[in-house]
C-alpha positions, 0 to 999 in steps of 0.5 A, a space after each residue: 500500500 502507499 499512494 494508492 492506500 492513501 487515495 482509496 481512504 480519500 475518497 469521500 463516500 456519496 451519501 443516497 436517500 431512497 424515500 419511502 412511499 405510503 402503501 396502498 390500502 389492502 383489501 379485506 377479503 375475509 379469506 386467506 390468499 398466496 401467489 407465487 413467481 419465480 424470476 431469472 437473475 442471472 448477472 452479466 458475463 465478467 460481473 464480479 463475484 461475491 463473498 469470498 474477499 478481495 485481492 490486491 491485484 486480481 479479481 474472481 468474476 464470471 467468466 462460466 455459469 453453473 445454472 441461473 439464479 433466481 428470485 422465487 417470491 411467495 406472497 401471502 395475504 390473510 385477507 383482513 388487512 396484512 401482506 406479506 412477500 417472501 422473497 428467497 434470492 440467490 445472492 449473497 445477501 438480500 440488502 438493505 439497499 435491494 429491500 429499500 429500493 424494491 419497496 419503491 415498486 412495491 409500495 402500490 401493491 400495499 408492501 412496504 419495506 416492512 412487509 419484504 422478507 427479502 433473504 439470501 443464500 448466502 450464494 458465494 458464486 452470484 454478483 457482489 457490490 450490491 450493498 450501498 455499504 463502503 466496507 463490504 461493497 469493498 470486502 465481499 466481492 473477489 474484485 481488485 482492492 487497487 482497482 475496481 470497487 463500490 456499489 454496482 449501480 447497473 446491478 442493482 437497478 438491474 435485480 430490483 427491475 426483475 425482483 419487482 416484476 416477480 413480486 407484481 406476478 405474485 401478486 396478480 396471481 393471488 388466489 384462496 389459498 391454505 397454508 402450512 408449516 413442515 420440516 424435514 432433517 438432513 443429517 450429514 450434508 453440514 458440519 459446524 466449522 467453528 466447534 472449538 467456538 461452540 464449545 465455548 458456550 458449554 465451558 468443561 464438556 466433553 464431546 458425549 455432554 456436548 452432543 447431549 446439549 445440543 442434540 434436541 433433533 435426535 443426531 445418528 449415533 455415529 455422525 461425527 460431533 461437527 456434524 452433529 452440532 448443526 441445525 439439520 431441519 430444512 423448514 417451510 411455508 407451504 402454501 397450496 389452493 383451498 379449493 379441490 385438487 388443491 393444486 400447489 402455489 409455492 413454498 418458502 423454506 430455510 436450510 442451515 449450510 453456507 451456500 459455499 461448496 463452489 471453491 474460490 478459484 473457480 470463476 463460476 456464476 451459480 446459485 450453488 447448492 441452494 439452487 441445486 435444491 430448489 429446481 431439484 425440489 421443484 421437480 420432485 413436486 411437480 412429477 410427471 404432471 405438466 402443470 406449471 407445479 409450485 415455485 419453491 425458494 430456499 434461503 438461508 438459515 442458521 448458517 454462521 458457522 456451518 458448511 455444506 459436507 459429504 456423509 463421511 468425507 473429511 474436511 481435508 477430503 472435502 477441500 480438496 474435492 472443490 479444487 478440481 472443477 470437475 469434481 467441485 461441480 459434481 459435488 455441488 450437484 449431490 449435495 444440492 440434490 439432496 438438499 432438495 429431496 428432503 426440501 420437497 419433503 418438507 413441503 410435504 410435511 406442511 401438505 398435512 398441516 396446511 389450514 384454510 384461515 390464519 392470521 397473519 402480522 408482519 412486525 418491522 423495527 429497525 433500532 440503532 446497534 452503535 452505541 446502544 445500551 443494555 436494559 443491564 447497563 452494558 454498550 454496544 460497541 462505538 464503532 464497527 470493527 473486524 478482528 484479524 482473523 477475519 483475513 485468516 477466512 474461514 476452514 472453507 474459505 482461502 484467506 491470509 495465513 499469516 492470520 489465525 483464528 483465536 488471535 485476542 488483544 488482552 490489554 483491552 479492559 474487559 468492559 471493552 465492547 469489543 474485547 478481545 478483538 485485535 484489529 488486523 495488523 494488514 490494511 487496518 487504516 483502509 479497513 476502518 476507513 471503510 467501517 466508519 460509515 458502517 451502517 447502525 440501523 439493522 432491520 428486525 423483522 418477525 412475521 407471524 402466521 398463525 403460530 409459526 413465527 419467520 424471524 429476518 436477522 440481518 446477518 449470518 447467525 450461529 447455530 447457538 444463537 439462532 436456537 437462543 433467539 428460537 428460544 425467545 420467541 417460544 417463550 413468547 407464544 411461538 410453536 415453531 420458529 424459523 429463522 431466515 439469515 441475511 434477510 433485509 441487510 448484511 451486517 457480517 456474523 452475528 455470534 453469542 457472547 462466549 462464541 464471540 470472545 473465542 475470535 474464532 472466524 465468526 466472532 472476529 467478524 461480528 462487526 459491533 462487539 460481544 454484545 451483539 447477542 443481547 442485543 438481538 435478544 432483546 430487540 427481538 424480545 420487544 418485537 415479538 410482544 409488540 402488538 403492531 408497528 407503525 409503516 415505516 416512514 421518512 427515507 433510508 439513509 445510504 453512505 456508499 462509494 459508487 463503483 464503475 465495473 468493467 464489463 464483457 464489452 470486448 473484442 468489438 465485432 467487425 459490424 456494427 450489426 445487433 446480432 452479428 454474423 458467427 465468425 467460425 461454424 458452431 459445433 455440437 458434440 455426439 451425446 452421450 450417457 453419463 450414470 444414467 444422465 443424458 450429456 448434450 454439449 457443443 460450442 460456438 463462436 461469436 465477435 461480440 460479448 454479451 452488452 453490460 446494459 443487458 446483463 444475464 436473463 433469458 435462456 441461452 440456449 435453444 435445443 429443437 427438434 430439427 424436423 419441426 423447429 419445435 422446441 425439444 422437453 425434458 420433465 415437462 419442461 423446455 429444453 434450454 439452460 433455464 430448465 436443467 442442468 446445464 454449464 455455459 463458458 467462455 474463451 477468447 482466442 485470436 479476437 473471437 469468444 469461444 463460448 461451450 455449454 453443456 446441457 445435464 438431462 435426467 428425462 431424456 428416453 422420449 428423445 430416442 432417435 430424434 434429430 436435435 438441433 441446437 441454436 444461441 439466443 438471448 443479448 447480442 454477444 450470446 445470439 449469433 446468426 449463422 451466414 446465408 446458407 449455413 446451418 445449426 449443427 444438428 446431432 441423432 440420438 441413436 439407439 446406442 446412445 439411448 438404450 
């Protein structure tokens, strides 16, 4: 660092309002209503890529895309007066910036901010620089410190636009409806990273009493102790309709595991396991039937110290694994598949529990976390600090290995809010820079239906504190609880007391101190009895540093043509069979990229019948890159982009013996024209193959 370190820390940050409009008046219908949608948000080529932290001179952005991400939206209206939208994202977090901004286009359908449970994944392969927030618009995407960093404006205004019109179809498809609550567990797929840190919650127990503490949920005998110090349920919001067959209409749902099983180093833009399951899930439900089936989201839940695992493989094995891309992708799928069937066995669960009339009360506070007090006399930390283990990174995660977790600052007085974090010795001064317009308003949210209580924490809870904050609100009258992580804002981890003062990973990066479980309880504690809260008014206040980011605009093509002519024949490979799974796969070039003002949506890929022109089906559905499985990537050589896409088909017997052919459509770059007289490659699918 040294001139370039001084003028980062100069830059003055901008500071943006967004007004918050008056809701329209809901109607009373007397009658409990649900609408879903389900929307593409699949970012640009080249976009930066979320979560894993910045470099000094590199950047991690998407140069391939492992599936599309989406926004799957339920909207459920009790008919005396309360809306509510939940909205399962698969971005890193669902920000306070996207939620305040989405309430703008929201505020007609009489939901205001309050009424948004806008959650992430977590999703550590989708866009970063989406926060409005000077520090982790800086540290949370893999984009170059020296270079480009700041809020994406482009991408934000580009997922509000889409998360909008997926919430005004919901709403338009409201219909009588019943609801449910269901749970599944997964034993095996996670594992808590942080156990020394968990440990320290039960002072002086060994693994046996540990297992007893924490195991309400009946672990296996023989799962290893991390494997068993997670939250295993998979929970749901069932909604389906209230008249005979009682089709469904959707689900929103809650897993506990980091959506991190992609490894840095890979360049891929994927919603990782999360939208695994989710399709996986949505699949299962739909069947054989041709209906349009239910729209089933998935986000985030206890995830602050738990990470997506393999039955019986070590962690070693594990890292290892998500080193090799061909490897790292076939775990991605076995994990989000089996995410997914138990999430479909969730929604199934709810199917026996749904009931007809519920009342429905959405509860929104968003109270000042810097410098607060305790009801006991105790502070909330000044201002917002990270530890240095924070740049050590997660047991998943590449950090700093100069750094190591549990590194304390003792000569701190112990009444220190922040005690015993030490501040990282490494690019301390543009760290605290960045985190002295952290923001210190936190939404709160707590939505009840019926007596499933949905609480939106704005941040990444621990296993522990998202059972103490269950706790409360059992307490409170709740029967079930389910918490939605990162919903609202991203605010860094959020740990209990004991976890906090370990300095393992997660405490370092609780960002307001050792108080911040309390803190929690207690705000939470007054939502859950308050009776009603007012609609938010005034504006939302954002201090950020606008980014510029460089986007796949080059090579230029020969033309100035929207759709240019391909500069070389494309290629479709013979398919083939992979453990019963049918691969299609070939390749084709083009002069130009995709436009950064079109960004991702829209399929692809088209594959159709070469007879007809048809467009070909698989499990009812199109068969493109929006549907399936499917892998798309490029290379530039020689001045042309090499884009290759592969296509995963699990119902693909009817396909026997058909002539496929495959063509690009979409944003200039990505659609190509072939010149007069030539032709899409087209493959057969013999006998051979399809036996």
């Amino acid at each position: 660092m040294g001139r370039d370190d001084t003028l980062l820390m100069n830059l003055p940050p901008s500071v943006v309002e967004v007004p918050r409009r008056a809701p329209e008046p809901l109607p009373v219908t007397g009658r409990l209503q649900a609408g879903a949608s389900r929307v593409d948000l699949t970012p640009g080529f080249l976009s930066p890529l979320a979560g894993w932290g910045p470099t000094l001179l590199g950047a991690r952005r998407a140069r391939a895309a492992w599936g599309r991400l989406f926004g799957r939206v339920l909207v459920l209206d009790d008919g005396q007066g309360e809306r509510v939208a939940l909205i399962a994202v698969d971005l890193h977090a669902g920000t306070r910036y996207l939620t305040e901004r989405l309430a703008e286009h929201t505020a007609a359908l009489g939901l205001h901010v309050g009424r948004l449970f806008l959650a992430g994944t977590h999703n550590h392969s989708g866009p970063g620089n989406i926060y409005a927030n000077t520090y982790y618009d800086t540290f949370a995407a893999t984009e170059s410190l020296l270079k480009e960093r700041g809020l994406d404006q482009v991408m934000v205004d580009y997922l509000v636009e889409r998360l909008g019109l997926a919430v005004r179809e919901a709403c338009a498809r409201l219909r009588p409806a019943r609801a449910g609550h269901g749970v599944a567990r997964l034993w095996g797929y996670s594992r808590n990273r942080s156990l020394a840190a968990l440990r320290e919650n039960f002072p002086g127990v060994d693994d046996a009493a540990l297992r007893q503490r924490v195991d309400a949920l009946d672990a296996p005998s023989g799962l290893p102790v991390e494997q068993a110090c997670v939250d295993p349920r998979i929970q749901v919001l069932w909604a389906e309709e209230a008249e005979a067959p009682h089709r469904p209409i959707g689900a929103f749902g809650t897993f506990g595991a980091h959506a991190s099983l992609l490894a840095k180093e890979h360049p891929i833009c994927s919603p990782d396991i999360f939208g695994v399951a989710a399709r996986h899930a949505e699949r299962l439900l739909r069947g054989a039937s041709a209906e349009p089936g239910p729209v089933v989201g998935l986000a985030a839940g206890a995830i602050g110290d738990s990470d997506a695992a393999l039955p019986g493989m070590t962690l070693e094995a594990l890292k290892k694994a998500r080193q090799d891309r061909t490897r790292n992708l076939s775990l991605l799928e076995e994990v989000g598949r089996a995410v997914g069937h138990q999430l479909a066995r969730a929604c199934e669960d709810a199917r026996a529990h749904v009931s007809p009339s519920l009342s429905i009360t959405a509860l929104f506070d968003e109270p000042t976390i810097r410098d607060a007090t305790l009801k006991d006399g105790r502070r909330l930390a000044l201002s917002a600090l990270i530890g240095a283990p924070t740049l050590r990174g997660s047991e998943m995660g590449g950090g700093v290995p100069f750094f190591k977790e549990g590194e304390r600052l003792e000569e701190l007085p112990d009444t220190d809010p922040q005690w015993p974090k030490a501040p990282p010795r490494a690019l301390e001064r543009l760290i605290r820079e960045s985190l002295k317009y952290q923001p210190h308003t936190l939404p709160l949210r707590l939505l009840k239906v019926g007596d499933v209580w949905l609480m939106g924490c704005p941040g990444e809870p621990t296993t522990w504190l998202t059972h103490e904050l269950a706790q409360v609100m059992r307490a409170r009258g709740a029967r079930e609880v389910m918490v939605a992580a990162v919903c609202g804002e991203y605010a860094g981890y959020l740990t209990t007391e004991r976890e906090y003062q370990a300095q393992h990973y997660e405490g370092s990066s609780t960002l307001w101190g050792r108080n911040t479980e309390h803190w929690l309880v207690e705000h939470f504690d007054a939502l859950a009895m308050s009776a009603a809260t007012a609609v938010p008014s005034g504006t939302a206040r954002f201090t950020m540093n606008p980014g510029v980011h460089r986007a796949l605009t080059e090579p230029r093509p020969p033309t100035a043509e929207p759709t240019p002519l391909w500069p070389r024949p494309p290629e479709f490979a013979e398919p083939r069979v992979v453990n019963g799974r049918l691969v299609i796969a070939g390749r084709w070039f083009a002069w130009a990229p995709q436009e950064r003002s079109e960004l991702g949506w829209g399929a692809w890929i088209r594959l159709e019948d070469a007879d007809t022109g048809e467009v070909l089906r698989s499990a009812n559905r199109p068969l493109d890159d929006q549907n399936h499985t499917f892998l798309l990537e490029f290379t530039e050589t020689s001045g042309v982009l090499e884009w290759r896409w592969l296509v995963v088909l699990d119902d693909w017997r009817h396909l026997k013996d058909q002539r496929i052919r495959f063509r690009t459509q979409g944003p200039r770059g990505v659609s190509v024209r072939p010149p007069p007289g030539a032709r899409w490659p087209e493959q057969r699918l013999v006998l051979s193959v399809a036996a």
